[in-house]
MILOTI-886184 format. One record per atom (N, C-alpha, C): x, y, z; residue in three letters. Coordinates in steps of 0.2 Angstrom, whole numbers, always signed. Layout:
// residues N
      px      py      pz   residu
       X       Y       Z      ALA
...
This chain:
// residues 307
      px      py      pz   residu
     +77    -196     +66      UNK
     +83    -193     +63      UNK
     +85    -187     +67      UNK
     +92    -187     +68      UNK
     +95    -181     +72      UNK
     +93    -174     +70      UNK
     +90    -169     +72      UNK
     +90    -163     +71      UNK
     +97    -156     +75      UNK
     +97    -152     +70      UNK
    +106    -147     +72      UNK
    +100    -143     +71      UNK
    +103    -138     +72      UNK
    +101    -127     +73      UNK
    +106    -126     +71      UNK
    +108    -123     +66      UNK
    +114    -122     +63      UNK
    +112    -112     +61      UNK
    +107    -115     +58      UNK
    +101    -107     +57      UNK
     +95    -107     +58      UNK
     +93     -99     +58      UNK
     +85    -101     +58      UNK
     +82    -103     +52      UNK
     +83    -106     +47      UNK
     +80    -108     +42      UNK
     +79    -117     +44      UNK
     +83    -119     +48      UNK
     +81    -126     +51      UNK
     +75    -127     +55      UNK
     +70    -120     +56      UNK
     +63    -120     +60      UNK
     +60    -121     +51      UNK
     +53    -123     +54      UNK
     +47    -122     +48      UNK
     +45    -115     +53      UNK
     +41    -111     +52      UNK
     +38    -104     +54      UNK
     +31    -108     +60      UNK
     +29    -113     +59      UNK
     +24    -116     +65      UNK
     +30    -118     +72      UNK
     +36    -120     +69      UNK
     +40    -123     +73      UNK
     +43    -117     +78      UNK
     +44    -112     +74      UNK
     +48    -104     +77      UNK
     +44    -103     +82      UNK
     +38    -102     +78      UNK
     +30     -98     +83      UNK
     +30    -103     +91      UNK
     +30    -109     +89      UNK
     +31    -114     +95      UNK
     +37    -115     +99      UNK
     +42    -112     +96      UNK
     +50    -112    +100      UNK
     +49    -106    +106      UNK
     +44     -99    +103      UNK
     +46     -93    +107      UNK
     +37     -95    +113      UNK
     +32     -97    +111      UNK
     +28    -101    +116      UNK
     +30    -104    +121      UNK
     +36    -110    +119      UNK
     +38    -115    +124      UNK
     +42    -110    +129      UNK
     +48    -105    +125      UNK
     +50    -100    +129      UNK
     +47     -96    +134      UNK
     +40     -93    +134      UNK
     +36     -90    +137      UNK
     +34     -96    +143      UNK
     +34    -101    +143      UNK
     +30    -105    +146      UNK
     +35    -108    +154      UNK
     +43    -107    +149      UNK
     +50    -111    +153      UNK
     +51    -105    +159      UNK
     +50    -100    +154      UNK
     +52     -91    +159      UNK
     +50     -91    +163      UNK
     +42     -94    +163      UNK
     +37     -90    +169      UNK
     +37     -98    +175      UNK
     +39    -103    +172      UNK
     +39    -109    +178      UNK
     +45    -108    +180      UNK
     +52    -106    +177      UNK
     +57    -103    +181      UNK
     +56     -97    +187      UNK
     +55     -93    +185      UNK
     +49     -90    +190      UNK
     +50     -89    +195      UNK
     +42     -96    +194      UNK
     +39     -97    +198      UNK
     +41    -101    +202      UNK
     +51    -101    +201      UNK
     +56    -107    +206      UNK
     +50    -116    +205      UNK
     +47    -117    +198      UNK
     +47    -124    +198      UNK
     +52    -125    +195      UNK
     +53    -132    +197      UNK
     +59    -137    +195      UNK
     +59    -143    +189      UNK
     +61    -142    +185      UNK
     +58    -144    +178      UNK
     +65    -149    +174      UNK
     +65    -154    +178      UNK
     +71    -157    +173      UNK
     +71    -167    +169      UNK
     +70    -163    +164      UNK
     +67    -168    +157      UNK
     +77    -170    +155      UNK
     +81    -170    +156      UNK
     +87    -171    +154      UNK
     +93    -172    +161      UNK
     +90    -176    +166      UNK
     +93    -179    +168      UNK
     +98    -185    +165      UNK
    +104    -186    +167      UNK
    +108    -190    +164      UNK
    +111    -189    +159      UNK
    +108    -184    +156      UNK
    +110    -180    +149      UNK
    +118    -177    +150      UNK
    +122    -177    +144      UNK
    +129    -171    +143      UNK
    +129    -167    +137      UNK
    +130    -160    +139      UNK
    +130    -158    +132      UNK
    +135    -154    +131      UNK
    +141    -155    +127      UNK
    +147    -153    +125      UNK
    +146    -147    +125      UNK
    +151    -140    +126      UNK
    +151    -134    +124      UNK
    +157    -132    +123      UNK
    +158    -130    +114      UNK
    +164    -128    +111      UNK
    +164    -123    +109      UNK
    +168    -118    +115      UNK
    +166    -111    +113      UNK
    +176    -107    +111      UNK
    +175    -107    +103      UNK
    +181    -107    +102      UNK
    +183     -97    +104      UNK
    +176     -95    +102      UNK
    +177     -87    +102      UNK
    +173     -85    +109      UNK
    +177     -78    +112      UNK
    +173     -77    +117      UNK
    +167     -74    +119      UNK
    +165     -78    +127      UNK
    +156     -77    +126      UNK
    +155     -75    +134      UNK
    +151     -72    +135      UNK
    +148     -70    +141      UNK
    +144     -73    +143      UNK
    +137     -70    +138      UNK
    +129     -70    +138      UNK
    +128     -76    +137      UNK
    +131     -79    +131      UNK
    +129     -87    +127      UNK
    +134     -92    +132      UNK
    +139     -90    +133      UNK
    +140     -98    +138      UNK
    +138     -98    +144      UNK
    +136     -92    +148      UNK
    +132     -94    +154      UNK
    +125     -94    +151      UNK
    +123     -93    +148      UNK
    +116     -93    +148      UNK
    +114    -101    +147      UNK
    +122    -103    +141      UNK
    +118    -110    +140      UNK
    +119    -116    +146      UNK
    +125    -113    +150      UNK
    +126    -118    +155      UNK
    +122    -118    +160      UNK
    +121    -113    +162      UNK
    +114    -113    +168      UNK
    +107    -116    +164      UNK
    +107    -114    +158      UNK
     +99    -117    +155      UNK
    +100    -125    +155      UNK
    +105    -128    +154      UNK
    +109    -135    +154      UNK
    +107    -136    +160      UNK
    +109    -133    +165      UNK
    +109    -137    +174      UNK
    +101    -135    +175      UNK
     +96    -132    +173      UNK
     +90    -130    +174      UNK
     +88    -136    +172      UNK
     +88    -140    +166      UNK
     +84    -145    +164      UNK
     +89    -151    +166      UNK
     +95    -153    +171      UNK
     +94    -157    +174      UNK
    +101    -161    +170      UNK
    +103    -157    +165      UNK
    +109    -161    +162      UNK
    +113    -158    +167      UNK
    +122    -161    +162      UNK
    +130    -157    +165      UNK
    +130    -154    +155      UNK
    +134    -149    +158      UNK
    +139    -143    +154      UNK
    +144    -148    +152      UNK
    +149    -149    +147      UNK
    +155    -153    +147      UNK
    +158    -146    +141      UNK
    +164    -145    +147      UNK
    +167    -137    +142      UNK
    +171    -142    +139      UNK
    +173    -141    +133      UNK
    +177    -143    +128      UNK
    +182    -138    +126      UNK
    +190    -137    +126      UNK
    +192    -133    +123      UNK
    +195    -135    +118      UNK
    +192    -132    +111      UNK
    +193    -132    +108      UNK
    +203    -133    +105      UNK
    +206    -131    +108      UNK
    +214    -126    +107      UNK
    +217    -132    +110      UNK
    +213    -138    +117      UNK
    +215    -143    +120      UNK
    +214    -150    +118      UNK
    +210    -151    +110      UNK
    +208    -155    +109      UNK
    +212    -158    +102      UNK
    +210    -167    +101      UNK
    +215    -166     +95      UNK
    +216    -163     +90      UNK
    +209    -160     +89      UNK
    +207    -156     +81      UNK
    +211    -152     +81      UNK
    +214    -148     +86      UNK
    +218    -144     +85      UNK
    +229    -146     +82      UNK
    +226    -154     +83      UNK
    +233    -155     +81      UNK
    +233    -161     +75      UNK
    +226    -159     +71      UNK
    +228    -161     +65      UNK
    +220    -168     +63      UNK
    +218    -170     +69      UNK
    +214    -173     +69      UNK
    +206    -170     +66      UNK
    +203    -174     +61      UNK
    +197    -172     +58      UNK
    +191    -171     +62      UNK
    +186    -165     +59      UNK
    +182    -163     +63      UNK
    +175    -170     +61      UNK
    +178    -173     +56      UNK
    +174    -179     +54      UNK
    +175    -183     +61      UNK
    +182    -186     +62      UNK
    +183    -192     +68      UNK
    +180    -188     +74      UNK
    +180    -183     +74      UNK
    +179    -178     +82      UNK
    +173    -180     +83      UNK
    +168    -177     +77      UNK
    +159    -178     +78      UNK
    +158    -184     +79      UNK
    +160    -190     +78      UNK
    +160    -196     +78      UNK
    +160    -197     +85      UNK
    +165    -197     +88      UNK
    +168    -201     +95      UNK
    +164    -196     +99      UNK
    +163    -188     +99      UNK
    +158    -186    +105      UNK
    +153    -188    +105      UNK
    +148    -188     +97      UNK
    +144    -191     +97      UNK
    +141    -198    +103      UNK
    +147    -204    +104      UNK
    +147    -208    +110      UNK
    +146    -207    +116      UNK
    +148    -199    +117      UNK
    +148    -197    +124      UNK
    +143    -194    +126      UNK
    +143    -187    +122      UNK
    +137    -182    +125      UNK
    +129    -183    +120      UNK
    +126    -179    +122      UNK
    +120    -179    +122      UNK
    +117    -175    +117      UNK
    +121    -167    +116      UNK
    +121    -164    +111      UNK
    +126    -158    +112      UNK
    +128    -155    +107      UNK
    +135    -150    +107      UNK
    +133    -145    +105      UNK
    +136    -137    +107      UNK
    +135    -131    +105      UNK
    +141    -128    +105      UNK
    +141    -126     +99      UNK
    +148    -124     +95      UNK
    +146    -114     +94      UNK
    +152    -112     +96      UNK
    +152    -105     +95      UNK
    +161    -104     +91      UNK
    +161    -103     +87      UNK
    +166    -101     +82      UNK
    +167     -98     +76      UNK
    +171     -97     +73      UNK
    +170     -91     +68      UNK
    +168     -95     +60      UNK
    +171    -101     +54      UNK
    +166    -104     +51      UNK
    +160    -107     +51      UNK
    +156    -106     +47      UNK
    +151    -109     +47      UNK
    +151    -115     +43      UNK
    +154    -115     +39      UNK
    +157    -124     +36      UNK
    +160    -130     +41      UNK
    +164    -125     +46      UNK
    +164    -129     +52      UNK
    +159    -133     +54      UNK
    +154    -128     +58      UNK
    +148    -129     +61      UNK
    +145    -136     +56      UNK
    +144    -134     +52      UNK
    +141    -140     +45      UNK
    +145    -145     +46      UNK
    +150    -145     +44      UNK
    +153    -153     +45      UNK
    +152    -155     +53      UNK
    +152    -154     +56      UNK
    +154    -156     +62      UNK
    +146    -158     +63      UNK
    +141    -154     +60      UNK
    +133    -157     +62      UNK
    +132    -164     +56      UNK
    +136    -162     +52      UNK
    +138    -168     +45      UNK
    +137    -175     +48      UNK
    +141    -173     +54      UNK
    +146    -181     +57      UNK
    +143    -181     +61      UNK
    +139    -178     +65      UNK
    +138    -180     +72      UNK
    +130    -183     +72      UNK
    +129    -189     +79      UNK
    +124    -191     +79      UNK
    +119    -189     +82      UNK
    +122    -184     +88      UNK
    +118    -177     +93      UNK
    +116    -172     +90      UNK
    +112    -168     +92      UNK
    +110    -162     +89      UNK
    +116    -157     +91      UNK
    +118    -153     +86      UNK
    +123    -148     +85      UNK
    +117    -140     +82      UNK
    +121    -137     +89      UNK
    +118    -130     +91      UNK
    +121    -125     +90      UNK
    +119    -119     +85      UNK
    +124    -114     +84      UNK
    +124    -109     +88      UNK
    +130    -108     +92      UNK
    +129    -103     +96      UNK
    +133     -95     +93      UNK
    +136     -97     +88      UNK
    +137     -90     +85      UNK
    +144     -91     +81      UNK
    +141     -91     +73      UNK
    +147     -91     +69      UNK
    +148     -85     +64      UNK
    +153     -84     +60      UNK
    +153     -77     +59      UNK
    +149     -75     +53      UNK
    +145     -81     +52      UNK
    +138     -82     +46      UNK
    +132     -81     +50      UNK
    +131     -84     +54      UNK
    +124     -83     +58      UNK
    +123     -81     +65      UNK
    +119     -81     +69      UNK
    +118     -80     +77      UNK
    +111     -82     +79      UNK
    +108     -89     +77      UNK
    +100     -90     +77      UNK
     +98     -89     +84      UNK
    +104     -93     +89      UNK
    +101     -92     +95      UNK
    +101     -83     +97      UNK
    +102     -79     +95      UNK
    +103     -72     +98      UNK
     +94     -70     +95      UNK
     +93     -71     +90      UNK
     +89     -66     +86      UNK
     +82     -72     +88      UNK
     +83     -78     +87      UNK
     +78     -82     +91      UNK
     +75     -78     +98      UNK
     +81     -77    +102      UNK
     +78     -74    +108      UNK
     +73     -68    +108      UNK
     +79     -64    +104      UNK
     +74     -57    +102      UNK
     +68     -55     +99      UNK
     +66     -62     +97      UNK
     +61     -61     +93      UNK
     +57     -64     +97      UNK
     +58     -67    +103      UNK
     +53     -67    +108      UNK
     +52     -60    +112      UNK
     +57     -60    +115      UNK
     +59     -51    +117      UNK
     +51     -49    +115      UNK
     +54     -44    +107      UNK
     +47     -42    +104      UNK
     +42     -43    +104      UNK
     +39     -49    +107      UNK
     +33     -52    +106      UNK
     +30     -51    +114      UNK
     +36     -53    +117      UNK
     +33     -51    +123      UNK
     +32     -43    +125      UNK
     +34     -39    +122      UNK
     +34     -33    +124      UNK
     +28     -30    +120      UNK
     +22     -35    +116      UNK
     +16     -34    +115      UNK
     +15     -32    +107      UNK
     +22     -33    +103      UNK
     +21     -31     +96      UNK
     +18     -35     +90      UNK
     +17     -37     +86      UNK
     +16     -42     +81      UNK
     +20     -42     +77      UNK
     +22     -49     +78      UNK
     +31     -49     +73      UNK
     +28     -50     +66      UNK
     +24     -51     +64      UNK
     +25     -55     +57      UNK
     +20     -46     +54      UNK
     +19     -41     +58      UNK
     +18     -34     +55      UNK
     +23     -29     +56      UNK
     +26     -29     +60      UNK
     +32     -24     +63      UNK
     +36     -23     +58      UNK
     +40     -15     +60      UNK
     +44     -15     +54      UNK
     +51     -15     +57      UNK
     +56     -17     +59      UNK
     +63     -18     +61      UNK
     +66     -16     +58      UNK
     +72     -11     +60      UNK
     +79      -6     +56      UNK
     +84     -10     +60      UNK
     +88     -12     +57      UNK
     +92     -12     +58      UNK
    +102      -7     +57      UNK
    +103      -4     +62      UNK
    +108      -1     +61      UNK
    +114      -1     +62      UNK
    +121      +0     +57      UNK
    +126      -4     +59      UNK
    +128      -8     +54      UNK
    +134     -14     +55      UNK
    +137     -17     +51      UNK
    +132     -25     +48      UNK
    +130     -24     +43      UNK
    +126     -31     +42      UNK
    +130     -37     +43      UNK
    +131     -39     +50      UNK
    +135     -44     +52      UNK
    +130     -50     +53      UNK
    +134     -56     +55      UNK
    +131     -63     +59      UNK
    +123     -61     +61      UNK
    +121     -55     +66      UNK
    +115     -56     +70      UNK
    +112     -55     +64      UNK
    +114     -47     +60      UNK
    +107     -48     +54      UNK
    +107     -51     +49      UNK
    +112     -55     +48      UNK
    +111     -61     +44      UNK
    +105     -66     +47      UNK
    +103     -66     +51      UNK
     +99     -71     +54      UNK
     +93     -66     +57      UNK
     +94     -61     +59      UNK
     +86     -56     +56      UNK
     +84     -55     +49      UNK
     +86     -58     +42      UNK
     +86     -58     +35      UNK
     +80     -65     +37      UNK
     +86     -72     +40      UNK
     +78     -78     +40      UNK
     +72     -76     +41      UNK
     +75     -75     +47      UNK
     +68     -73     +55      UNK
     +62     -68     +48      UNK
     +65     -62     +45      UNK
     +59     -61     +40      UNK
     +58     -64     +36      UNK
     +62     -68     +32      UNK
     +60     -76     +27      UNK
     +51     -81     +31      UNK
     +54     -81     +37      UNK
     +50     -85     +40      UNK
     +44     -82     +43      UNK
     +44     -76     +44      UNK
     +36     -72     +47      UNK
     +35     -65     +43      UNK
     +40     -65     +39      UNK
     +37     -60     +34      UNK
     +35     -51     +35      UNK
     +40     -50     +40      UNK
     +39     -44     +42      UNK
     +44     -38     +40      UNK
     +44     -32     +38      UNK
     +48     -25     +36      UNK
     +54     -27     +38      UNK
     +60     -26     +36      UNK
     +66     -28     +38      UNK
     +70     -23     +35      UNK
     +74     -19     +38      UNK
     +76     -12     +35      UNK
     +85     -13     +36      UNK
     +90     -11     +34      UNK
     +94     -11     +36      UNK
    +100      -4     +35      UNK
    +102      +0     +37      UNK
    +105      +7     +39      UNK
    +113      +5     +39      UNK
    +115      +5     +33      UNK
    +124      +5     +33      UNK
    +127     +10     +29      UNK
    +133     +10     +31      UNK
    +139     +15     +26      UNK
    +137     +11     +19      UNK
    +138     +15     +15      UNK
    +142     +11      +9      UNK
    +146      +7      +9      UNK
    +149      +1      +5      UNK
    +153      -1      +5      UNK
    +152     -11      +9      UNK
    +147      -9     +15      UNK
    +148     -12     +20      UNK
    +139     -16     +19      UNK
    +139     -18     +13      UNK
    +134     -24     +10      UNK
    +133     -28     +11      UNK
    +127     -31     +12      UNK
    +124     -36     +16      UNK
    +127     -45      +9      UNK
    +126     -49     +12      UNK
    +127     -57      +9      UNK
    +123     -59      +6      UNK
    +124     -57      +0      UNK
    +117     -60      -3      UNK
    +119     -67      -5      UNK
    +121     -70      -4      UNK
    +122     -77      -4      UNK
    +116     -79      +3      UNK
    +118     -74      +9      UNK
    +110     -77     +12      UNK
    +104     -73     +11      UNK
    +104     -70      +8      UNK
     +98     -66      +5      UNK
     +94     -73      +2      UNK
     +97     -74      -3      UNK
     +97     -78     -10      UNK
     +94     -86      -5      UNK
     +99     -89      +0      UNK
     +96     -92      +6      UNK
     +89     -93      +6      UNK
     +88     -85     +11      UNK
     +85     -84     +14      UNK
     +76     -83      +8      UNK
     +77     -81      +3      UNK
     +71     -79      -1      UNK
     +69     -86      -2      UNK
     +71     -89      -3      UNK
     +70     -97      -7      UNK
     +66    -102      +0      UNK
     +64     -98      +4      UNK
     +60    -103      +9      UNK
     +55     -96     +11      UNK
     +54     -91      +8      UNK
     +51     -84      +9      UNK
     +53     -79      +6      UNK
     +49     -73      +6      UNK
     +48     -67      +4      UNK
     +50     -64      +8      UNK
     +57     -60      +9      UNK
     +60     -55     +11      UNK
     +58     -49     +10      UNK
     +56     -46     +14      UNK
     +54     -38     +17      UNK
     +58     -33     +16      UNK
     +65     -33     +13      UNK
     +71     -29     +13      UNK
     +73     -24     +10      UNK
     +74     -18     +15      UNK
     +76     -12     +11      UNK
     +84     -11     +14      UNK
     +88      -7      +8      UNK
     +93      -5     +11      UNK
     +94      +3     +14      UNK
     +98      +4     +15      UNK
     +97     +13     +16      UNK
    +106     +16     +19      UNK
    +107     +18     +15      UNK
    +113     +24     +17      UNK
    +111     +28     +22      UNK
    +105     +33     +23      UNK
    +105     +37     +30      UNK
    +100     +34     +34      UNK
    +104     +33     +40      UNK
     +99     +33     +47      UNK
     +92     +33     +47      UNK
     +94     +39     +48      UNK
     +88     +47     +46      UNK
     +80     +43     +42      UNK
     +84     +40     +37      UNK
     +76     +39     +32      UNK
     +75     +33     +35      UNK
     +80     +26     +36      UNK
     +78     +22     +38      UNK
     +73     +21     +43      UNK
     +75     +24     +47      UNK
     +68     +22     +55      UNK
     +65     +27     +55      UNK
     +59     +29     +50      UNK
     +53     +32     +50      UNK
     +49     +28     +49      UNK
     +46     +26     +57      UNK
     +41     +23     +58      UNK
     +42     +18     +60      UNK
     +48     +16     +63      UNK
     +49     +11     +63      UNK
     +47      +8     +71      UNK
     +47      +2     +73      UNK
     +43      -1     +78      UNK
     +52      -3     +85      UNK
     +56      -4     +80      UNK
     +61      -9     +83      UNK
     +67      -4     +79      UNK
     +71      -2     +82      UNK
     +77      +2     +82      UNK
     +83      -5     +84      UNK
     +86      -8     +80      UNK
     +89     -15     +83      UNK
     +98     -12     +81      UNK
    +102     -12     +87      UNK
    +110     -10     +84      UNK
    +115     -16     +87      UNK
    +119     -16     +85      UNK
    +127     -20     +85      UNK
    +132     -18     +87      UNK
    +138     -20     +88      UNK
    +144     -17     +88      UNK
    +147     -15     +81      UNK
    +151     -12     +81      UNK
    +153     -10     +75      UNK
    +160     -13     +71      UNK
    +162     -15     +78      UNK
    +170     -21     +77      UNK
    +168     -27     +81      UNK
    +167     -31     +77      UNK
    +165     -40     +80      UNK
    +171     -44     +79      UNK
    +170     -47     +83      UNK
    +178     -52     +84      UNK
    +179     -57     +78      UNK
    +187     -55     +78      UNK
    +190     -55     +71      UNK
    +190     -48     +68      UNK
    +188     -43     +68      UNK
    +187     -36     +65      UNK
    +193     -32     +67      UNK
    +195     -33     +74      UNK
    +200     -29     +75      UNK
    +205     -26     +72      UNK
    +207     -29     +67      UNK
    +212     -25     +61      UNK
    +210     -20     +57      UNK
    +206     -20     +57      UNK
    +200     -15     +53      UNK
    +195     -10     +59      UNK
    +195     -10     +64      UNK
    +194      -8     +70      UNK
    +193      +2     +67      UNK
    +198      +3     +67      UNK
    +200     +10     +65      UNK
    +195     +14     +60      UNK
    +198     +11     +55      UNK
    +192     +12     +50      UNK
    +186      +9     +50      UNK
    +183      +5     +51      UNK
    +176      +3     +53      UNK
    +172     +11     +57      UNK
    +176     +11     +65      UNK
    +173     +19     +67      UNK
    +174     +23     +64      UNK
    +180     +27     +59      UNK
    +176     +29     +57      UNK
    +173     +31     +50      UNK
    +171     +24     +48      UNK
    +163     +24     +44      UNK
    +158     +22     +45      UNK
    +157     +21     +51      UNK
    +153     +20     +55      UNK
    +152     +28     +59      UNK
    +154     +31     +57      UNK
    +151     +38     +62      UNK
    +144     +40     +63      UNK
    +141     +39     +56      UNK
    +135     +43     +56      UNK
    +128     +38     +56      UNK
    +131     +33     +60      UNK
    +125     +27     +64      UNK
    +125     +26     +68      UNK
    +129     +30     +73      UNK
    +127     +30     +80      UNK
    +120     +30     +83      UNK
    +117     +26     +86      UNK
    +110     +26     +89      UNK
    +111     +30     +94      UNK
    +108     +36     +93      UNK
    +105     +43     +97      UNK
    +100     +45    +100      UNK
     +98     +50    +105      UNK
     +91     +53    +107      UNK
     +89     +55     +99      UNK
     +92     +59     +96      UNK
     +90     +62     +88      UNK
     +88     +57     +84      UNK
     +91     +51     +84      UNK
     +87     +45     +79      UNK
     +84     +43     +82      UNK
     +82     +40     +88      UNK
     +77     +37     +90      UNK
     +69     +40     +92      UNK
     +71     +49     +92      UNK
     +67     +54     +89      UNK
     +63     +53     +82      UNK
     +67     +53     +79      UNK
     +66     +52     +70      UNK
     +60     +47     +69      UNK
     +61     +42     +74      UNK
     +55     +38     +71      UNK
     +45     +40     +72      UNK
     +45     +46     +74      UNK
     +40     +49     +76      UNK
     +35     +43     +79      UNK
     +37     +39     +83      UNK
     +30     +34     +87      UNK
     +35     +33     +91      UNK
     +32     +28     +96      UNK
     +35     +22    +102      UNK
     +41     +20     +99      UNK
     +44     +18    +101      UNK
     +50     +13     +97      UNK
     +54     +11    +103      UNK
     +55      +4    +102      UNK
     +60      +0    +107      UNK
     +67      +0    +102      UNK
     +71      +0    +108      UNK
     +79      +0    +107      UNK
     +79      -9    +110      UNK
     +82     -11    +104      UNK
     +87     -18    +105      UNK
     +95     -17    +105      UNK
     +99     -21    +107      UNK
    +106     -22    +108      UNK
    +109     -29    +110      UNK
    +111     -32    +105      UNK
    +113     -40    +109      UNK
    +118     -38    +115      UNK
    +122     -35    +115      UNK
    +126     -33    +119      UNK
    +132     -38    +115      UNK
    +140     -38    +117      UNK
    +142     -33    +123      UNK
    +140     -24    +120      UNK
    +140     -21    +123      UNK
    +141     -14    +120      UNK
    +145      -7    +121      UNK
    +147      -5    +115      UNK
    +152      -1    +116      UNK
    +147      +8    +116      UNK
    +147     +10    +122      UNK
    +144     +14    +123      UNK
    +149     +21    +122      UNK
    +144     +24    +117      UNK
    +149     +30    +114      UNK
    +151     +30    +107      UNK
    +150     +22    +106      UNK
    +150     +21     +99      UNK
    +146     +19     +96      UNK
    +142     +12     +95      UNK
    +136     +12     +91      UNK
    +131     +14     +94      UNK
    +131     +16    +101      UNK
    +125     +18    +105      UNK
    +126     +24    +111      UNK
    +124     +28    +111      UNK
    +126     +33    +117      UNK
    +122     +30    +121      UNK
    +126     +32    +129      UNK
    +126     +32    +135      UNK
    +118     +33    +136      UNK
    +116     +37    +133      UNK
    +110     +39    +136      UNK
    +103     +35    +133      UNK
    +103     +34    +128      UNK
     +97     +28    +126      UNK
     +99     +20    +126      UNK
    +105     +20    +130      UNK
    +106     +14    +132      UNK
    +102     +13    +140      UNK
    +103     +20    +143      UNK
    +100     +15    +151      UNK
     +93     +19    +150      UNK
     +90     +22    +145      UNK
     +83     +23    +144      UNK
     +80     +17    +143      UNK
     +80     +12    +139      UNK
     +80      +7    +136      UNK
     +84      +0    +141      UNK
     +89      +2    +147      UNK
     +90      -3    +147      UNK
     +86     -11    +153      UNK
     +81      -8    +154      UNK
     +79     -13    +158      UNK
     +76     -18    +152      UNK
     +74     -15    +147      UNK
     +75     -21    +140      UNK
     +76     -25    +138      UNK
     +84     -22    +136      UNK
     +89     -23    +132      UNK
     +94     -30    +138      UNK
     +90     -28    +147      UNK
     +93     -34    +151      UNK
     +89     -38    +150      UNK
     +83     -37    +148      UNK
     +75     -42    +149      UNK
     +79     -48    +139      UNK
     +81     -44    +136      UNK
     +84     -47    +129      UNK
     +89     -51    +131      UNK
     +92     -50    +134      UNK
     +99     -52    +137      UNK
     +96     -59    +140      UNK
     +92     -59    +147      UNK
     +90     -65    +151      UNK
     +87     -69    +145      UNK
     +82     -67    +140      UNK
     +79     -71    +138      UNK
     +83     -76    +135      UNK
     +89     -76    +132      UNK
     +93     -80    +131      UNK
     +92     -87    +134      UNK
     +92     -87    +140      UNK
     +91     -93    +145      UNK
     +87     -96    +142      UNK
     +80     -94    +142      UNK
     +73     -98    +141      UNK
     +75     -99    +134      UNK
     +75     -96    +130      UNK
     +73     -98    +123      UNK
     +79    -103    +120      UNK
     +86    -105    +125      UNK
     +90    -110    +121      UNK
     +86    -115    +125      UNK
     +85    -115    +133      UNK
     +79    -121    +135      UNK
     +77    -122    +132      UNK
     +72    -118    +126      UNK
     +67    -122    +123      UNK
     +71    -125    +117      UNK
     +75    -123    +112      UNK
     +81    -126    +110      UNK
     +82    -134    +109      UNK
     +87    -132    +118      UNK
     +88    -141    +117      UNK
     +81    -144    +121      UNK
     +77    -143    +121      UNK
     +72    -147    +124      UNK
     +68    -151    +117      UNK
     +68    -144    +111      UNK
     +64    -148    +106      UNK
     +70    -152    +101      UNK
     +76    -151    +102      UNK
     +81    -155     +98      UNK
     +82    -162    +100      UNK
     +81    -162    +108      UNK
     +83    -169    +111      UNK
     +77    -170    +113      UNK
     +71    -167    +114      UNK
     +66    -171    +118      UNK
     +60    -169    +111      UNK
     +60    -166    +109      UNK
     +55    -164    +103      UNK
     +49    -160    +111      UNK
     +47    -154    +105      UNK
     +42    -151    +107      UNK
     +37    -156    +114      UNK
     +35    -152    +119      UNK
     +30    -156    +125      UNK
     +23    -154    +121      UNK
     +21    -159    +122      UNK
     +14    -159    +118      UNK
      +9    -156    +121      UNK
C-alpha cells in the first residue's frame, strides 16, 4: 500500500526514531563522498506553489544523491490551474513519476492529491504543517547530544505550520513543549485535539518570554510574517515586539541553551543580529540537515527502511 508524509503523525515513534538513524547514517556516507544510488530511473515530481530556498534545493540535490531526476512542475502551468481536478492530476502523474512533493499553502489540498495518487506524496510545507522542517530538527537536537523524548523546547513567536508539527513531534516522543506568544495569536486546537489522540502532549502556553524559557534546553523561533501574512505584516510586528529572541532571553534560561531558526530570517526581528551568528554554525548545521533527513524520507516511502 502506498504511503504519503502529509504530517508527522503518519510516523509510529519507532518509525521517527528510525527516520533520524537512517539520517545520521546518509550524512556521514555523504561525507564520506560514498555514492549511494537506490532510485536510479526514479522521477519524482516537485510542486512548489509557494516560495522555497532551503526545501527545493535541498530536496532536489537529495533527489540527484540517490540517483533519481527532479521533475519541477509548475503548478500556475498546469491544467489544474485552468479548471482541471486535483483528483484527474494525482491520477495521470501518478503514471509518470515515482513520487511528488508538494509545497502550498492548503492542506486539504495536499490530502486529496495524496487521496488520488498511487506515489507517495511528500509534504513539503503547507500552511497546517511543516513535518519535513521539524523532522530535521529533531535530528538536529539529537545530534547535538540532548535526549528528545526529556528535553524541554519553547517555542517563541507565531504558533504557525512549523509549531504545529512540533505539537506531533511531542505527541510522539513525549517531551516539555512550551509555547511564548501575544495574546490573541492561539495555537489550533484542532491539531492539539490531533495530535493528543495518538499521545500525550507536554503543552504549556505562556504570554511572557521571560517565564517561558526557564530552563529551557532549546530556544526554537520563526518568522513572524509567513507567506500569505503580508497584509497583516504591520500589526503582527507590532505584537510581536516583546518576543524578540535576544542575548536577555536566552540569558533567562539560566543553563546551556541551543538557538534553532528554520530560517529564512529576519534579523532585527524575531531574532537579533547577535544570537544569530552566536548560534549560527547550527542553525546552518539545521539548515544542511534538511538534505539527509528528506533522503531518509523518500528512501523509506519508496524503498522502505534498509534493514
Amino acid at each position: 500500500m502506498v504511503r504519503h508524509f502529509l504530517s508527522l503523525l503518519d510516523l509510529t515513534k519507532e518509525e521517527l526514531l528510525a527516520l533520524m538513524a537512517r539520517t545520521g547514517q546518509l550524512k556521514q556516507e555523504q561525507r564520506q563522498g560514498k555514492v549511494y544510488c537506490p532510485l536510479i530511473g526514479k522521477s519524482i515530481g516537485l510542486i512548489f506553489i509557494k516560495h522555497s530556498t532551503r526545501t527545493r534545493v535541498s530536496f532536489m540535490v537529495g533527489i540527484y544523491q540517490l540517483g533519481a531526476q527532479a521533475v519541477n512542475l509548475d503548478w500556475d502551468q498546469m491544467q489544474v490551474n485552468r479548471g482541471e481536478s486535483i483528483k484527474d492530476t494525482a491520477r495521470v502523474l501518478s503514471r509518470y513519476l515515482d513520487g511528488i512533493v508538494y509545497r502550498g499553502s492548503a492542506q486539504e489540498e495536499i490530502e486529496e492529491l495524496a487521496r488520488w495518487s498511487n506515489v507517495p506524496v511528500i509534504n513539503a510545507l503547507t500552511d497546517l504543517y511543516h513535518p519535513c522542517q521539524v523532522l530535521s530538527d529533531l535530528f538536529t537536537i539529537k545530534e547535538a547530544g540532548i535526549e528528545l523524548e526529556k528535553m524541554k523546547l519553547v517555542f517563541i513567536g507565531d504558533p504557525n505550520n512549523v509549531f504545529n508539527s512540533w505539537v506531533n513531534a511531542s505527541a510522539l516522543l513525549g517531551f516539555e513543549l512550551k509555547l511564548a506568544c501575544p495574546s490573541g495569536y492561539e495555537l489550533n486546537q484542532s491539531v492539539v485535539k490531533r495530535a493528543e489522540e495518538r499521545g500525550g502532549v507536554k503543552l504549556k502556553i505562556y504570554n511572557d518570554p521571560y517565564k517561558a524559557v526557564q530552563s529551557a534546553d532549546i530556544i526554537y523561533t520563526d518568522v513572524w510574517v509567513s507567506m500569505g501574512q503580508e497584509k497583516d505584516a504591520k500589526k503582527r510586528r507590532k505584537d510581536f515586539q516583546g518576543f524578540q529572541l535576544n542575548r536577555r532571553l536566552v540569558e533567562e534560561t539560566g543553563k546551556r541553551t541551543l538557538i534553532l531558526h528554520c530560517l529564512p530570517a529576519h534579523r532585527g526581528e524575531e531574532i537579533t543580529e547577535e544570537v544569530l551568528e552566536n548560534y549560527a554554525e547550527l542553525i546552518l548545521e539545521q539548515a544542511e540537515n534538511r538534505l539527509h533527513s528528506q533522503k531518509a524520507i523518500l528512501e523509506l516511502l519508496i524503498l522502505g527502511l534498509p534493514k
